[in-house]
C-alpha positions as CSV (number, residue, x, y, z in Angstrom):
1,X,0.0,0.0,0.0
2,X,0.7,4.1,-0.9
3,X,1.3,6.3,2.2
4,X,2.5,9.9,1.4
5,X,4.7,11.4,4.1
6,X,4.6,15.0,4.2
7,X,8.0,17.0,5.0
8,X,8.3,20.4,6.3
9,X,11.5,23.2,6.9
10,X,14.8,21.2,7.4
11,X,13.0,17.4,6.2
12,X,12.0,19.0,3.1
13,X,15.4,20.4,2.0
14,X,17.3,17.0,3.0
15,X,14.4,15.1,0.9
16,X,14.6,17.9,-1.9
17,X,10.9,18.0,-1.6
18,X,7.5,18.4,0.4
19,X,6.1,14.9,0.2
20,X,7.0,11.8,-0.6
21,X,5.4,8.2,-1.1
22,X,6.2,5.3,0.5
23,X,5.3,1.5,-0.1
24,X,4.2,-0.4,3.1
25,X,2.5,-3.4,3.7
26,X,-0.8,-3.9,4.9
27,X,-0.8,-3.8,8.6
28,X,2.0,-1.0,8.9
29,X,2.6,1.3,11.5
30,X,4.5,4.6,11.7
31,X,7.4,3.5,12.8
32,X,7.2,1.2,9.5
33,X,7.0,4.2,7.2
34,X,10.2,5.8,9.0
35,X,12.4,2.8,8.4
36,X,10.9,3.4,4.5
37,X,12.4,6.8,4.6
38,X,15.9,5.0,5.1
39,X,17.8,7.7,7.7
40,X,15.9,10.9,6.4
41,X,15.0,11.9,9.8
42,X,17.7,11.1,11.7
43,X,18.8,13.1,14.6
44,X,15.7,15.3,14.7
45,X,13.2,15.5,17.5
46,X,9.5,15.1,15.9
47,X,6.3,14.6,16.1
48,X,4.1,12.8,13.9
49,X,0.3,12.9,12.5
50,X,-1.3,10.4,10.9
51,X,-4.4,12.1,8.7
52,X,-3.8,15.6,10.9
53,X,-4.2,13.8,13.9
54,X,-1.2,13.7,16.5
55,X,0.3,9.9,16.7
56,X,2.7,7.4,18.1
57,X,5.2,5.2,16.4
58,X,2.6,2.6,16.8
59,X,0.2,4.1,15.3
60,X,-1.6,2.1,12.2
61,X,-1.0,3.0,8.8
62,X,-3.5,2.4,5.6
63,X,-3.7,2.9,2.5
64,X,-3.9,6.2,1.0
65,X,-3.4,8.1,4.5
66,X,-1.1,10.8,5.1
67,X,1.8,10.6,7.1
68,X,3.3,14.2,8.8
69,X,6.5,14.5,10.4
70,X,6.5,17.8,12.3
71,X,10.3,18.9,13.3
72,X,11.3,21.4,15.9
73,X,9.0,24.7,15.6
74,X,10.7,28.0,15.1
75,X,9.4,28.8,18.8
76,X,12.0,26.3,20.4
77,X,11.8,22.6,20.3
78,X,8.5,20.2,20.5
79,X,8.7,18.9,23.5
80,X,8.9,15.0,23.5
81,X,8.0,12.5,26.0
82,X,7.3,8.7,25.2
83,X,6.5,6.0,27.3
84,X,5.6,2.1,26.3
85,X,4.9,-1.0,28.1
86,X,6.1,-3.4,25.7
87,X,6.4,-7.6,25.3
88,X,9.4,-7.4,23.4
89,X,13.1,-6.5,24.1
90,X,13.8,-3.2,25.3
91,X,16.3,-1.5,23.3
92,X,18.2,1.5,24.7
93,X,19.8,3.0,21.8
94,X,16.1,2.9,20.5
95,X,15.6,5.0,23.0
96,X,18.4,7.5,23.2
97,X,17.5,8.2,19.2
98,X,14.1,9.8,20.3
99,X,15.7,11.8,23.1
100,X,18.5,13.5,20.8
101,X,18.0,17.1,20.1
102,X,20.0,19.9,18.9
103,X,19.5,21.6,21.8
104,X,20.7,19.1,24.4
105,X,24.2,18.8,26.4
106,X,23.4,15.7,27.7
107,X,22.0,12.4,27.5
108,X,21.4,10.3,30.5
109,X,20.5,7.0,30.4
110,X,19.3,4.1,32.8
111,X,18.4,0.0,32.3
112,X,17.1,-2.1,35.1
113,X,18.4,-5.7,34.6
114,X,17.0,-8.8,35.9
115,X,19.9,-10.3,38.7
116,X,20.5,-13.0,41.2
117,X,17.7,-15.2,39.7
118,X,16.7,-17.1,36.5
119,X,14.3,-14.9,34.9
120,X,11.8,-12.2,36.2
121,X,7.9,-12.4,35.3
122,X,6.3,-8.9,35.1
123,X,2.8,-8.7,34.4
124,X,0.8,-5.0,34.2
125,X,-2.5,-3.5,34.1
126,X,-1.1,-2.3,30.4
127,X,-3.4,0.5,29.5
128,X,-3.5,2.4,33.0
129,X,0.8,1.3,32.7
130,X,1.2,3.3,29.9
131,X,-0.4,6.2,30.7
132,X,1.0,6.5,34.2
133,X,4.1,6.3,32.2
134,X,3.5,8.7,29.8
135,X,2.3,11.1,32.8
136,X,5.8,10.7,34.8
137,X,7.6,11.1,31.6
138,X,5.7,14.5,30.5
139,X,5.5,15.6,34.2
140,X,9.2,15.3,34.7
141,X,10.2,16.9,31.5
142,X,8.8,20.3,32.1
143,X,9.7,19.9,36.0
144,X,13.9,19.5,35.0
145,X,13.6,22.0,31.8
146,X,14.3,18.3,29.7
147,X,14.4,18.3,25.6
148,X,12.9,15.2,25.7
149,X,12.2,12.0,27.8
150,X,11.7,8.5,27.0
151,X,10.7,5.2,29.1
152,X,9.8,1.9,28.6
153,X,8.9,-1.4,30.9
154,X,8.7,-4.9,29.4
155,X,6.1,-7.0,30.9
156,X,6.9,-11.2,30.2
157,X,9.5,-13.0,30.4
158,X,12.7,-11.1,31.0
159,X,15.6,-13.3,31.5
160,X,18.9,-13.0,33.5
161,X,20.9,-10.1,32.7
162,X,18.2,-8.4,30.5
163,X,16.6,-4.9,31.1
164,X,13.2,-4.8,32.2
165,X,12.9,-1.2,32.2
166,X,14.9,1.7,30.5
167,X,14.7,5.6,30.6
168,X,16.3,8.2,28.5
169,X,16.3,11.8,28.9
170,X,18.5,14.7,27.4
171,X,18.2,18.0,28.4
172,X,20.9,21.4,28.1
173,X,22.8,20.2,31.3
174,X,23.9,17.0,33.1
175,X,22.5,18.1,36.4
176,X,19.1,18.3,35.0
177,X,19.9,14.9,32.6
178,X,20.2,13.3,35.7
179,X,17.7,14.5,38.0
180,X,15.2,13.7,35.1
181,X,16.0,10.5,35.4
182,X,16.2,9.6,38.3
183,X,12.7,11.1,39.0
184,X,11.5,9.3,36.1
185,X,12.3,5.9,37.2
186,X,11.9,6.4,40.7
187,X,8.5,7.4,39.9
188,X,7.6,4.2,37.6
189,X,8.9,1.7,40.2
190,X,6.3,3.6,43.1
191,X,3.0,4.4,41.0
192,X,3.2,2.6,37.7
193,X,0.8,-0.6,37.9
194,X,3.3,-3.0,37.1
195,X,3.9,-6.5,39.4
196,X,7.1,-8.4,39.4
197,X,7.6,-12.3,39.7
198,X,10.8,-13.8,40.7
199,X,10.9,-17.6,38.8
200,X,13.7,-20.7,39.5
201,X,13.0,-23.4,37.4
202,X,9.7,-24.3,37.9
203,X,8.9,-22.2,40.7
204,X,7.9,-18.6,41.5
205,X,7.0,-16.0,44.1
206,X,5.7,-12.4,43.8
207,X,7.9,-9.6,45.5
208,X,6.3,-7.5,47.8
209,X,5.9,-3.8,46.7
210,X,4.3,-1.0,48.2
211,X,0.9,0.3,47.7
212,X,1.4,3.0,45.0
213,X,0.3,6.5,46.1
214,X,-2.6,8.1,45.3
215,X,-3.1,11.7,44.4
């Protein structure tokens, strides 16, 4: 299937023009049509819309739609924050590519790992997950003065010496790379409805948490 990506200000001079099509498969998302566009957008902070509707890299795609990538405004950068629960491996250079921006200094980054036993089991009330997530992220963005934020958990399997949740953030300054997050996943492993089995061999137990705080 035909999806024509609309480019704007410095995407339209690299592509030498304002739109361009793109062949997908049925079933596509955005992040699908990015890949298409073979490195176009690298190392710019945007945000996407799908039909002139703000969307996610998940986001589907059909046939016929229209794809915008919106870079940094003339009024200062678009402030990003992402968050995902996801079943698949995390991948953290994934995630340090949303956070770069022009305007950042520094890029912080931090992966939780599963140790001491065979594999961890972490199972989540996905939807309200996510959009805890995304809250923490977007909240702690415009608290530390961030250019953008990034987080995700894995819920499954996640076996020895894997991440089960990472964070990015970049921002002007280290000091405020780091407070970001630190907040961020401080504030994931408290409120984010997310539950954590430890499994040997054949056997399991849930760890205790605390009861996450309510606003």
């Amino acid at each position: 299937m035909e999806v024509t990506v609309r480019l704007f200000a410095m995407l339209r001079e690299r592509a030498g023009a304002s739109e361009v099509t793109v062949e997908l498969p049925e079933g596509a998302r955005v992040r699908d049509a990015l890949v298409a566009l073979d490195g176009l957008a690298d190392g710019l902070p945007l945000v996407m819309a799908v039909n002139r509707e703000y969307a996610r890299e998940d986001a589907p795609l059909g046939a016929g739609d229209e794809l915008a990538l919106i870079p940094p405004v003339s009024g200062g950068d678009i402030v990003v924050a992402y968050a995902r629960v996801v079943a698949e491996p995390l991948s953290l250079d994934s995630l340090v590519a949303r956070v770069r921006s022009p305007a950042a200094g520094a890029v912080v980054t931090f992966q939780g790992v599963t140790r001491e036993v065979e594999r961890l089991h972490y199972e989540a009330y996905t939807e309200m997950a996510e959009a805890r997530l995304e809250a923490i992220v977007a909240e702690a963005l415009e608290r530390h003065g961030l250019c953008a934020a990034a987080a995700e958990h894995r819920v499954g399997e996640v076996p020895l010496s894997e991440p089960s949740v990472a964070v990015a953030v970049s921002a002007p300054h280290r000091s405020e790379a780091f407070a970001g997050a630190r907040e961020i996943i401080d504030r994931v492993k408290a409120e984010a409805p997310i539950w954590k089995k430890e499994v040997e061999g054949g056997d399991g137990r849930w760890v205790e948490g605390a009861q996450p705080r309510v606003s």
